[in-house]
N, C-alpha and C positions, 0 to 999 in steps of 0.2 A: 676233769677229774675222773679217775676211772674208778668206776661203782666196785669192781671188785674188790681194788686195794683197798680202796674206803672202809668198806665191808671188813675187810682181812682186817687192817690194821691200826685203822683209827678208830671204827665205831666199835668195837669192845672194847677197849678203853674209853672212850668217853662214856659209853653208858656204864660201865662198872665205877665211873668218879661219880655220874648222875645218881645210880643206884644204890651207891655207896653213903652216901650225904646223911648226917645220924639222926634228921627227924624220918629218914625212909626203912633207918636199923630201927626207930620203934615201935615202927606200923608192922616188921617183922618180929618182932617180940611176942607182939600180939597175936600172933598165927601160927609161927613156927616150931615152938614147942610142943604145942596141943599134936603135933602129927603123933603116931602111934602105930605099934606092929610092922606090917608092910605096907612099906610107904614109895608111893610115886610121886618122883616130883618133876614137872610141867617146867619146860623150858629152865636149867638148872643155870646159862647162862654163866658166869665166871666165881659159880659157885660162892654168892653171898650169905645165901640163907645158910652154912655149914656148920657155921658156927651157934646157931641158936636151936640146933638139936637139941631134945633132951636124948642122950643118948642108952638111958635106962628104958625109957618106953617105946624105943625102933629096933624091931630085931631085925630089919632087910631095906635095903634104900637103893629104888630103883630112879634112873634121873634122864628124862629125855630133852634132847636140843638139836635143833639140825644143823645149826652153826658150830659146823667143829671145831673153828678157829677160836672159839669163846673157853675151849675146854682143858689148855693148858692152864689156866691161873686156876679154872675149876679144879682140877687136879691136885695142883697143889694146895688149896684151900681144905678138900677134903681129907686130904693126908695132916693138915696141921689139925683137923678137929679129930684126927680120928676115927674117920667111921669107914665102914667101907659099902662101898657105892657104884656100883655098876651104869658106865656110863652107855647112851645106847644114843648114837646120831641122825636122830629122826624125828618128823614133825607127829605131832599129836591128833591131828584129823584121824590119822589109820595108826591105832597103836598095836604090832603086831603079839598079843600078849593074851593069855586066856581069857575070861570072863571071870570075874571075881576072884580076880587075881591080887586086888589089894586090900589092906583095911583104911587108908589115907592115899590121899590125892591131896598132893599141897599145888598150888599155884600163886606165884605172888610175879604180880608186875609180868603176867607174860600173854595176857588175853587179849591184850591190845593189837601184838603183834601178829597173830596168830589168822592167817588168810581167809582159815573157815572156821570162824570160832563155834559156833554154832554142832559142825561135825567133829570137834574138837571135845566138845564139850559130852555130846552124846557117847563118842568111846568113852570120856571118863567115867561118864555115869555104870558103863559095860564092863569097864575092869574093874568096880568097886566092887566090895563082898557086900551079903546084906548085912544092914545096920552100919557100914561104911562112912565115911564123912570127905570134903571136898572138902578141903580147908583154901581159902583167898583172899588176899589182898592186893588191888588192882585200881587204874586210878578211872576216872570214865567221864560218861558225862554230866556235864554240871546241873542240879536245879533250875541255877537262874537262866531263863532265856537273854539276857544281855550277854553273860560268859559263854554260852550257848554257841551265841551269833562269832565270837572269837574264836572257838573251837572251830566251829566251820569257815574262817577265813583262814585261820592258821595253820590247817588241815594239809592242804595243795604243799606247804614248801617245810610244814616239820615231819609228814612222812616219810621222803626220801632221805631225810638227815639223819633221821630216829630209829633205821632199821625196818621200817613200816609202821611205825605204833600210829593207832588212832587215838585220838584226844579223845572224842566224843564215842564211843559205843556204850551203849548201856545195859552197863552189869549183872543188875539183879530181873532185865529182860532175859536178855541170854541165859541165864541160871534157868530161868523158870520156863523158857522155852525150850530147855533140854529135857526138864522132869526134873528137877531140882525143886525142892521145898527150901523155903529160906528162913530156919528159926533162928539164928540167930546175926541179921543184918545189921551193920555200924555203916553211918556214913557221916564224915566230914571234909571241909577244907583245913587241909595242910598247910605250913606259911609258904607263900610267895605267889608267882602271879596265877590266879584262877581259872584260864584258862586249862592248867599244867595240873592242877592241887586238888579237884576235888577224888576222895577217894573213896571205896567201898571193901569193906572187910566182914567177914563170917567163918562161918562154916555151910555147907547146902546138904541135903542128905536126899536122897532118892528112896520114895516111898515104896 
């Protein structure tokens, strides 16, 4: 199998069917309206979240991804909701963009995949304005150490399929090891199998 086709042509479609699935539209529900002003948003991918804009409280929607091939459906998704969206194909570690340059940082479902989340995460806190807000929904590691031990067996052969997604990184670490305060943290399992389900939702804000 050659990793690049794969890459091209099958995994943005499978993951837009994955991401697409409507107990994953309500855990967007829950995050993506709250965005507001200037808004970045973190791996826009084939442009699901477009439709759950409120688009009375975004005057500007900036959307980074470095899989280009993800951003024809993105495209048209943003043209059916209306807004308009500057797309930019590039990863989030070095976001070539001022400093306080936004008022929302949305991210859903893209921290997993993201090589150095860590320096990913410190640009966003960089281009936030003050009083700004991270808004996320992302899935990670689980409480239980039995689901635990699944994530780290299923690790080795669902990241090459998945695009790179890690099962197990953990969430509200990374947040707070970038400078992220975390008021308002949600965490549950989703239905289906646990390894895959458990998820972490908020907003972080940088003090």
């Amino acid at each position: 199998m050659s990793s690049s086709w794969y890459d091209r042509f099958i995994l943005p479609r499978a993951l837009d069917i994955a991401c697409g699935l409507p107990m994953i539209g309500r855990q967007r529900v829950l995050v993506v309206p709250l965005a507001q002003g200037r808004v970045l948003e973190i791996g826009v991918g084939t442009g699901l979240n477009m439709r759950y804009y409120d688009k009375a409280r975004v005057s500007r929607i900036t959307a980074l991804d470095p899989a280009l091939e993800l951003h024809p459906l993105a495209r048209e998704r943003i043209a059916q909701a209306g807004l308009e969206v500057e797309l930019l194909g590039l990863s989030a570690e070095q976001i070539p963009l001022p400093e306080a340059s936004f008022d929302t940082v949305l991210m859903t479902y893209t921290l997993c995949t993201i090589p150095d989340p860590l320096a990913a995460l410190r640009e966003m806190r960089r281009v936030l304005a003050p009083g700004g807000r991270l808004l996320y929904c992302e899935h990670g590691r689980a409480p239980d150490a039995s689901v635990r031990r699944w994530q780290e067996r299923l690790q080795p052969l669902w990241g090459p399929l998945a695009g790179g997604c890690h099962l197990g990184r953990d969430i509200p670490a990374l947040l707070k090891e970038a400078g992220f305060k975390l008021p308002d943290l949600h965490t549950r399992y989703l239905p289906g199998p646990r390894p895959f389900t458990f998820h972490y939702w908020g907003e972080a804000v940088a003090p």
